[in-house]
Backbone bond lengths (Angstrom), bond angles and torsions (degrees), N, CA, C in turn:
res aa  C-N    CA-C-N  psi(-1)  N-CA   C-N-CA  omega(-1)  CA-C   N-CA-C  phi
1 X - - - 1.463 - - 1.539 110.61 -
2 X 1.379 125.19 -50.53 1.020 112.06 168.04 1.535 146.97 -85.00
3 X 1.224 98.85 -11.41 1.795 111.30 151.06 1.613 109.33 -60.76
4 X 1.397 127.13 -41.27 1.474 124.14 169.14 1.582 104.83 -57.57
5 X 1.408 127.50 -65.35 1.363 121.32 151.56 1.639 123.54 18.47
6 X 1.500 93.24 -84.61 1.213 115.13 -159.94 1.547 107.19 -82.31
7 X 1.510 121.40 -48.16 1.156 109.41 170.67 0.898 121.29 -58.11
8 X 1.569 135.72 -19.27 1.365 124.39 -170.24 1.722 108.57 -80.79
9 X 1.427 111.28 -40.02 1.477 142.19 -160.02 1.754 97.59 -65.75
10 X 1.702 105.57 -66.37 1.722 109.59 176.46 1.550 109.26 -121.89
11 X 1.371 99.45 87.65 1.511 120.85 173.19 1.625 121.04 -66.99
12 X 1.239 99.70 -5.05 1.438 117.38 172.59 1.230 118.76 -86.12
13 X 0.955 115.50 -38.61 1.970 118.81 178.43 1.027 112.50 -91.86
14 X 1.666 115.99 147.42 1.149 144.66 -139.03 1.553 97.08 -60.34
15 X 1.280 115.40 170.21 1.447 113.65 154.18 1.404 127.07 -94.65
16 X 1.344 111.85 -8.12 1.447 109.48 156.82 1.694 118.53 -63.06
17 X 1.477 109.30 -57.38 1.236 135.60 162.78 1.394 101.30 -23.01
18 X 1.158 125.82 -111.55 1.406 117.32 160.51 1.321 152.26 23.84
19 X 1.389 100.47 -78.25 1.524 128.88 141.08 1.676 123.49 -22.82
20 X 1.671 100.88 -59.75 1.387 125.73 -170.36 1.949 93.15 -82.04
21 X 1.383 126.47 -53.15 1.121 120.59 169.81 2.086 129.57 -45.30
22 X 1.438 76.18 -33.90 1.938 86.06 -174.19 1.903 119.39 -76.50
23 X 1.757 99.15 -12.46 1.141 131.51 -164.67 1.448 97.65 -96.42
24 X 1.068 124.54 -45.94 1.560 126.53 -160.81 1.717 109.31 -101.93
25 X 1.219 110.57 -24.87 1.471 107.56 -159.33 2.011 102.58 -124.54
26 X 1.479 111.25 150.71 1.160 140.43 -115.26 2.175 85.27 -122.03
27 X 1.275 138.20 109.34 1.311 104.45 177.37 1.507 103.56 -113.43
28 X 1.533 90.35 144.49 1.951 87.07 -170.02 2.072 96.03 -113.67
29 X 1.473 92.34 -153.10 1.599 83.09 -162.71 1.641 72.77 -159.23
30 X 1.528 105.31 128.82 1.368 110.08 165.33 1.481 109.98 -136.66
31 X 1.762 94.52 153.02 1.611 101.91 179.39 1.444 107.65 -99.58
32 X 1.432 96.18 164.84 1.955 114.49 -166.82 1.697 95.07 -49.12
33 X 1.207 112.06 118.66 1.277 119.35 156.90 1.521 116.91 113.22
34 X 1.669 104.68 -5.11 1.563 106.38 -169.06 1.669 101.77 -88.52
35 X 1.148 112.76 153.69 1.837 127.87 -174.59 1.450 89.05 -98.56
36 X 1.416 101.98 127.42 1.476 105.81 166.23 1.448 108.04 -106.85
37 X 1.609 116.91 1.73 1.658 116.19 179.13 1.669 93.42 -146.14
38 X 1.288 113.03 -172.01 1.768 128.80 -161.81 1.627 88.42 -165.66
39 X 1.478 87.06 135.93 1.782 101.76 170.34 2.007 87.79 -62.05
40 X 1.406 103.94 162.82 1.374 100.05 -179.51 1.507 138.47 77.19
41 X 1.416 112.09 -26.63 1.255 139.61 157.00 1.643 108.44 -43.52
42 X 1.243 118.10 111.89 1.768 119.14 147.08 1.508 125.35 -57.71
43 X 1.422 119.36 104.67 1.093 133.86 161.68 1.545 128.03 -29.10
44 X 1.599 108.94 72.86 1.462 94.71 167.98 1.215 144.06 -119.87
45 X 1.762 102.27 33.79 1.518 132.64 -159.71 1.296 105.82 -171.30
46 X 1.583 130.07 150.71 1.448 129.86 146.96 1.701 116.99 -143.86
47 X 1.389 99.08 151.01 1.202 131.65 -146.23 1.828 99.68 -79.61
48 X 1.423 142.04 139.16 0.967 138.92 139.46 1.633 107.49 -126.35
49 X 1.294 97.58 163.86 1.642 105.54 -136.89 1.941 89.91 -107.60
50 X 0.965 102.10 139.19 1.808 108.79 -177.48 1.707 110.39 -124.32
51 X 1.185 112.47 -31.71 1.667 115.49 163.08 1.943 105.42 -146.37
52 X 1.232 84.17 157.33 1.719 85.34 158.30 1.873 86.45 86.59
53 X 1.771 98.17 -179.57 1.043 106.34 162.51 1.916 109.06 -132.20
54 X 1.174 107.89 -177.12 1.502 120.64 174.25 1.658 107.54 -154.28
55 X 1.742 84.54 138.87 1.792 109.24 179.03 1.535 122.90 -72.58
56 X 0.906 139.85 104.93 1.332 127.35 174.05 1.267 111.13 -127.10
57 X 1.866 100.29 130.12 1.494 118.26 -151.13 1.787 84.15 -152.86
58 X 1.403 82.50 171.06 1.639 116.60 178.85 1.411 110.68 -112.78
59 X 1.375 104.82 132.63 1.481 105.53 -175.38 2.137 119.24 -101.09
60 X 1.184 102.49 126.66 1.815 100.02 -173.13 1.750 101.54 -66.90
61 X 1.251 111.83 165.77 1.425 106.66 158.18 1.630 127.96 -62.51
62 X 1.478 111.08 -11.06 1.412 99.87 -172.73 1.722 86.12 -105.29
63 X 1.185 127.31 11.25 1.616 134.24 165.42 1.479 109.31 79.21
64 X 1.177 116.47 41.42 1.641 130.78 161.40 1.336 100.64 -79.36
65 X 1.277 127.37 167.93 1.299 130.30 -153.01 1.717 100.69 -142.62
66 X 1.492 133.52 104.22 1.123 135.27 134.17 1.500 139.24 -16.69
67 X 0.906 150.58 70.67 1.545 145.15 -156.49 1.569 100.57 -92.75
68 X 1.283 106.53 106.48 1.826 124.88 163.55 1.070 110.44 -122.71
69 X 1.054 155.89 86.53 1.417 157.11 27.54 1.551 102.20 -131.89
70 X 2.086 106.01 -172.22 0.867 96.25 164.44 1.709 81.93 -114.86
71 X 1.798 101.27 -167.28 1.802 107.47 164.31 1.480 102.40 -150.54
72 X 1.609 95.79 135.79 1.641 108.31 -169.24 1.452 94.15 -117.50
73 X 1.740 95.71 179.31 1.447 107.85 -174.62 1.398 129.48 -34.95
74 X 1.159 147.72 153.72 1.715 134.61 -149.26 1.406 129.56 12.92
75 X 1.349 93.62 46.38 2.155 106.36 170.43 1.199 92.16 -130.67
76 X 1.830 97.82 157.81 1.175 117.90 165.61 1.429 120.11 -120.36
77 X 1.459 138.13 -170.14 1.429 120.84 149.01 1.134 120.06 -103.38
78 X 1.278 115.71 119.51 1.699 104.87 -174.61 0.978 117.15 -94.62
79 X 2.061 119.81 28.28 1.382 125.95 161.19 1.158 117.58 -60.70
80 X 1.567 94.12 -45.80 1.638 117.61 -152.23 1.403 80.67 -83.86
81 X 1.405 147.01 -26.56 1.428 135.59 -169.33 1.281 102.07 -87.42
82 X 1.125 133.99 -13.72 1.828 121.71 178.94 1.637 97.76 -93.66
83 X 1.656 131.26 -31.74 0.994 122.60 162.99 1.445 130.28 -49.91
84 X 1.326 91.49 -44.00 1.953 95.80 -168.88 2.285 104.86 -74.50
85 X 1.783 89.71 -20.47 1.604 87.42 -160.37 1.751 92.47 -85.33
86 X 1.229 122.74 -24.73 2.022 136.27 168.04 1.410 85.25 -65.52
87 X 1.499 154.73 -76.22 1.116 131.17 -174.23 2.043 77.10 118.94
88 X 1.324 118.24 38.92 1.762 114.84 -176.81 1.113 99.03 -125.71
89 X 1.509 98.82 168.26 1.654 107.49 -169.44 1.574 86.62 -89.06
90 X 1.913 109.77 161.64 1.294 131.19 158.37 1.244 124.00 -36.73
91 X 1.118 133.37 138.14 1.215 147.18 -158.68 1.672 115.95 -125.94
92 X 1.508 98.50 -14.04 1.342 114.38 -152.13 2.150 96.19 -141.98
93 X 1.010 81.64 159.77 2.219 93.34 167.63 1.300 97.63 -119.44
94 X 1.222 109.15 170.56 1.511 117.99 168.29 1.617 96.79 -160.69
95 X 1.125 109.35 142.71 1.534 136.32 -175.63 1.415 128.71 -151.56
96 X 1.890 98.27 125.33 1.565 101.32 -169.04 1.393 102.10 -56.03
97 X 1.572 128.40 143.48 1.099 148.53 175.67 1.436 105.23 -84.31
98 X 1.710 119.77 -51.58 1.152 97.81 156.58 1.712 101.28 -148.70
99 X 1.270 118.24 -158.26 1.710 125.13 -160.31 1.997 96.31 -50.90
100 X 1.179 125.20 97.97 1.377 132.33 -169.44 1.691 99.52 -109.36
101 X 1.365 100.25 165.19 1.732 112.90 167.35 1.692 112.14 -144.22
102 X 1.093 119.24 133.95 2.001 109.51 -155.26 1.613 80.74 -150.15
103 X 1.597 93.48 158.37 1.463 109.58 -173.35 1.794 102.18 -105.03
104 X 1.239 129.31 128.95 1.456 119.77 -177.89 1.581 107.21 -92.23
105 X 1.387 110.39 145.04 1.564 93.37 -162.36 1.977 91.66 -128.84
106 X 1.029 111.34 134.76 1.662 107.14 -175.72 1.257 117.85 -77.21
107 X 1.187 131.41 139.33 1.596 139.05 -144.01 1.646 107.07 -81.90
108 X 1.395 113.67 0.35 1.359 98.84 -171.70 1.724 103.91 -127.36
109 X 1.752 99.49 39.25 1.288 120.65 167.98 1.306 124.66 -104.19
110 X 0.760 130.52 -58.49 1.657 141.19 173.88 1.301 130.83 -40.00
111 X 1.982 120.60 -43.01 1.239 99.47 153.36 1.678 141.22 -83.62
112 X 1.344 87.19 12.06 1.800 99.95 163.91 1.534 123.77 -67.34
113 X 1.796 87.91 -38.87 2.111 103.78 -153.61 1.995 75.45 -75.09
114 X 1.684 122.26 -40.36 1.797 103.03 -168.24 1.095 123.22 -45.18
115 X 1.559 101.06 -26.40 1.933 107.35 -175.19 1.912 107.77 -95.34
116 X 0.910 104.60 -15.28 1.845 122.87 -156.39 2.138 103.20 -74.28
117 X 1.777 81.50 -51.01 1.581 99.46 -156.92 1.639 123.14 -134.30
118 X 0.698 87.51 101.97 1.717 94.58 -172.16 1.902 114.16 -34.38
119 X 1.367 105.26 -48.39 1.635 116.57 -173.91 1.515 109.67 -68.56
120 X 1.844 102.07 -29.92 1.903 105.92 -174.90 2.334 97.26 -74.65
121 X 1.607 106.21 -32.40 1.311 94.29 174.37 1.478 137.72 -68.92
122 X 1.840 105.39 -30.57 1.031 117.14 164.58 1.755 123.59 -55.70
123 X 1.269 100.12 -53.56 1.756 115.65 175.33 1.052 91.98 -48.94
124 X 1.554 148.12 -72.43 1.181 123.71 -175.62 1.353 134.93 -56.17
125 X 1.252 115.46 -38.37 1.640 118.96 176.88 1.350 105.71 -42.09
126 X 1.964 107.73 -59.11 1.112 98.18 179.58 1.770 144.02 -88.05
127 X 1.116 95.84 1.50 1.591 117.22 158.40 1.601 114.82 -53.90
128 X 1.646 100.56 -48.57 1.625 102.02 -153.42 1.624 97.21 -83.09
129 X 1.585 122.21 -11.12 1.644 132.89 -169.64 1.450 94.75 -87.42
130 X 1.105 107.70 -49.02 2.004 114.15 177.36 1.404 114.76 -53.09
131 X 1.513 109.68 -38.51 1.481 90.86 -173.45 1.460 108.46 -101.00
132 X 1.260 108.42 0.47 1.710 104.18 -169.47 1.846 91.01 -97.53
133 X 0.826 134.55 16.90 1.560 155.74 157.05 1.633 108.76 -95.26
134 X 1.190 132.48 -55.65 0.965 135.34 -152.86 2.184 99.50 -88.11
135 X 1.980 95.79 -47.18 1.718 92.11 149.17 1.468 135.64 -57.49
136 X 1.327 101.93 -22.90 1.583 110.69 157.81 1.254 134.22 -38.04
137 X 1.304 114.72 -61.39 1.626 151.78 -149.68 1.538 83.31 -88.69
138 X 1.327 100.26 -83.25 2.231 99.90 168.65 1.237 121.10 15.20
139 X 1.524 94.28 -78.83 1.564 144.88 -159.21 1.851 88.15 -49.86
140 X 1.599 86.78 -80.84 1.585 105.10 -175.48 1.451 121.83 -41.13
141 X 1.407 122.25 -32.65 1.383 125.57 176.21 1.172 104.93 -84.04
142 X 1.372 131.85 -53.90 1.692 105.71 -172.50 1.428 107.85 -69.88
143 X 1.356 144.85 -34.98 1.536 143.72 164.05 1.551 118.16 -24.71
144 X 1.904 94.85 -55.12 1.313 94.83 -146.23 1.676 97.76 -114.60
145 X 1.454 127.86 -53.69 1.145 158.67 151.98 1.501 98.83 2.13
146 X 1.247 126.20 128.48 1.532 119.30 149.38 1.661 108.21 -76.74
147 X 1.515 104.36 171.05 1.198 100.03 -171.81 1.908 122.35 -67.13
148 X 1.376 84.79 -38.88 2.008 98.92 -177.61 2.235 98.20 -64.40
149 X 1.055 100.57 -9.96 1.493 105.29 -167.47 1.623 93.04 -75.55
150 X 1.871 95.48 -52.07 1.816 105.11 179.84 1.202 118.42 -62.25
151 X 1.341 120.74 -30.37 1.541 129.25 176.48 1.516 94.84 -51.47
152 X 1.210 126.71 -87.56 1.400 153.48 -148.42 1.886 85.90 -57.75
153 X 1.322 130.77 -38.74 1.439 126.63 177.41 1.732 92.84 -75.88
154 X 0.935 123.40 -26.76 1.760 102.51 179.54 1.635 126.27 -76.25
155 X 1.929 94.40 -26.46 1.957 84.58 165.39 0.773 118.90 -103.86
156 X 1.669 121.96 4.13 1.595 123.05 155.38 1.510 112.49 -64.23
157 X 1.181 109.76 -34.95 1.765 90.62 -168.84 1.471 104.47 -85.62
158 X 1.494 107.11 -29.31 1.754 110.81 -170.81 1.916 105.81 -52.30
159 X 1.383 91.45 -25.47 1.400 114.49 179.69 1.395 131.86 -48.74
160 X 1.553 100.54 -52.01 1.147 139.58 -172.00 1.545 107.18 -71.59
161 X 1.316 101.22 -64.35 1.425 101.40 173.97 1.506 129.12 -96.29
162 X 1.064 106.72 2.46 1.655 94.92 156.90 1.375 108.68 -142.48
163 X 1.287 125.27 42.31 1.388 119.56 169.56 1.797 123.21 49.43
164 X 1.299 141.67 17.65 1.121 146.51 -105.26 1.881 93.58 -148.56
165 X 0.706 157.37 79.05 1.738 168.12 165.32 1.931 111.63 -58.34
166 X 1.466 94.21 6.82 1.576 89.25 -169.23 1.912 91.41 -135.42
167 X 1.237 124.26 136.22 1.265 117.41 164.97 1.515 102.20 -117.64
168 X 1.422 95.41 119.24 2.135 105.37 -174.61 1.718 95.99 -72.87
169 X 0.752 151.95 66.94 1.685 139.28 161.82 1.701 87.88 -154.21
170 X 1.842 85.20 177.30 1.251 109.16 -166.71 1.510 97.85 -104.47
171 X 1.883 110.72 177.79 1.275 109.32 -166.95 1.673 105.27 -82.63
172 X 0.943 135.05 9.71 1.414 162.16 174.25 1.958 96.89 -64.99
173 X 1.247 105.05 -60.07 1.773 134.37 -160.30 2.120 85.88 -78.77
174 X 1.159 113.52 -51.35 1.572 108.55 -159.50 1.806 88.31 -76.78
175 X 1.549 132.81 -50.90 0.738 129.04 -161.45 1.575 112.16 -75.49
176 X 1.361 135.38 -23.32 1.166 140.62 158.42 1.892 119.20 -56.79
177 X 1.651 100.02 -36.38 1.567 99.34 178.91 1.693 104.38 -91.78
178 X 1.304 131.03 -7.70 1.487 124.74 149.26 1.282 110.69 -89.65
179 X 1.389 134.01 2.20 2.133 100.85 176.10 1.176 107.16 75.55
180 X 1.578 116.34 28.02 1.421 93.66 160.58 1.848 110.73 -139.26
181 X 1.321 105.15 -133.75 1.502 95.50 -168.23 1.927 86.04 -112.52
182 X 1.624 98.88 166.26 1.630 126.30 175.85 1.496 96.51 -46.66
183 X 1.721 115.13 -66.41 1.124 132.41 -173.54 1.730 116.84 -39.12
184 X 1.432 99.33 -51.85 1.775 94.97 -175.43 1.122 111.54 -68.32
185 X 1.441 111.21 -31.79 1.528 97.54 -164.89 1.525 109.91 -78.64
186 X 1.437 122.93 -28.07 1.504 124.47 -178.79 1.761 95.57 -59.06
187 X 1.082 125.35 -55.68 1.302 118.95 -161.84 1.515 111.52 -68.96
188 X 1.539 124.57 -37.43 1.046 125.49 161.31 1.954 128.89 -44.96
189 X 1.841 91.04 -38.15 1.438 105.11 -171.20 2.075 97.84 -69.45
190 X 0.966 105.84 -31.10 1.515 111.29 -155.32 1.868 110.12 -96.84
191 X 1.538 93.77 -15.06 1.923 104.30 135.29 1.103 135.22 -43.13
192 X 1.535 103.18 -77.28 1.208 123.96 156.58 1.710 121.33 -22.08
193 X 1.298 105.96 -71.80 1.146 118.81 -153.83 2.121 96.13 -85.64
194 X 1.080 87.14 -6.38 1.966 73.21 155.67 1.547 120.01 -115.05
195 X 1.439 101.75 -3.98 1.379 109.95 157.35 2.022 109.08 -72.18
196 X 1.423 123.52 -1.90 1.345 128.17 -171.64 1.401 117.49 55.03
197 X 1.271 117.37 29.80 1.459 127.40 -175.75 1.499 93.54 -102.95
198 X 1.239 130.89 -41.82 1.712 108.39 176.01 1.810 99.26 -125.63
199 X 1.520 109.03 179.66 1.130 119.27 153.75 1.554 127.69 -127.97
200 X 1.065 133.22 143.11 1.579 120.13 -167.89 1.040 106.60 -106.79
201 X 1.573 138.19 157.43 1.735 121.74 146.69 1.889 81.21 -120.83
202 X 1.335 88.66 -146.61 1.316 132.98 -150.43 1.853 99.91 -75.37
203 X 1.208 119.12 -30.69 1.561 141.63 -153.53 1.187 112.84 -157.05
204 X 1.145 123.03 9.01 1.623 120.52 -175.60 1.290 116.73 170.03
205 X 1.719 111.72 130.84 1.343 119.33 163.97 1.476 117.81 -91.26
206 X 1.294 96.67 140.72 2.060 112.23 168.76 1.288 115.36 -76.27
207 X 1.183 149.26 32.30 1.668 125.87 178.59 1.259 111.07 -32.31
208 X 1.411 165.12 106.04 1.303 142.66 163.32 1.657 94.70 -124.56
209 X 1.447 97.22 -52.84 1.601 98.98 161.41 1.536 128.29 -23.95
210 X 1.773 85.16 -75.28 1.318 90.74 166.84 1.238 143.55 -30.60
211 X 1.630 122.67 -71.91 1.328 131.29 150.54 1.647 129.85 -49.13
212 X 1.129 115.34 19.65 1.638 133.81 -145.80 1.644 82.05 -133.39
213 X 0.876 107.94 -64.78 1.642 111.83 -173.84 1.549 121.28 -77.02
214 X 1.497 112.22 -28.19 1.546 114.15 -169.03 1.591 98.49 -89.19
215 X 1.569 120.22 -47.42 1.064 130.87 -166.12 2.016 120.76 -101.66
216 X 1.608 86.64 23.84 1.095 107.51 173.39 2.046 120.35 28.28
217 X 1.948 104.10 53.86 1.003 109.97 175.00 1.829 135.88 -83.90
């Protein structure tokens, strides 16, 4: 079952590769919201993703939450992979976004497969260009971005990677993963939402609008 998994997931890597992956690594199954890592955590595994997606963010001292990327089906983080291959603790959390299943891969694999396999070097090249683009973009929005600008970039991307038009949390949950206060974000959300681009209740925002209009669905 899980060699089907995997071949289906990274159809790009070798079938030896593969083989050697289905042999070594561990697949778990997580529900919406569970941490499969901790800033601080010693690296002794990393995660590539087979369904679902996962959050990976930076945590403030008063425990607001940074959001740098998300990772969907056949991604990995190649944060957590420069950590585990430095031999350093986490730097970063990561959290299923929602009901996910990921392959755990043991840390003293990967700089073997760079020399081993041509498809495991490529995946990385281009892994490590994707996200140092995607830390880019980050960068650029909290710098430059007003805040309602960052809002409107948070259900676009949630968008992006998990297909998803509904965010289940409260404005408590959106305003903790931007760094800011309860207050802005309600007033920001309720902009929005007389512009008819979202709707709120009690536990959850609708973007559908939203993504309806930007991404011309």
């Amino acid at each position: 079952m899980k060699h089907d998994l995997l071949r289906k997931t990274f159809p790009f890597l070798e079938k030896e590769l593969l083989e050697e992956i289905n042999r070594v690594s561990t697949l778990i199954e997580l529900a919406t919201d569970e941490s499969i890592l901790a800033e601080g955590d010693y690296i002794k595994s990393f995660p590539m993703v087979i369904s679902g997606s996962l959050r990976v963010v930076r945590l403030s001292d008063e425990g607001n939450e940074l959001l740098l990327y998300y990772l969907k089906s056949g991604e990995l983080c190649i944060m957590a992979l420069t950590c585990c291959m430095g031999l350093q603790k986490s730097r970063i959390k990561m959290i299923a976004e929602e009901d996910s299943v990921v392959i755990s891969i043991p840390v003293n694999m990967p700089d073997r497969w760079m020399t081993d396999y041509k498809s495991w070097k490529e995946f990385m090249m281009y892994s490590y260009k994707h996200r140092f683009d995607e830390l880019l973009d980050t960068i650029d929005a909290i710098a430059f971005m007003k805040l309602d600008e960052r809002l409107i970039r948070f259900f676009e991307e949630r968008f992006s990677s998990t297909g998803k038009t509904v965010f289940p949390g409260t404005h408590q949950d959106i305003a903790m993963q931007l760094n800011t206060s309860r207050e802005v974000i309600s007033r920001l959300l309720r902009n929005l939402e007389n512009k008819d681009l979202l709707i709120t209740e009690r536990n959850s925002v609708d973007y559908s609008n939203l993504v309806r209009k930007n991404f011309l669905l």
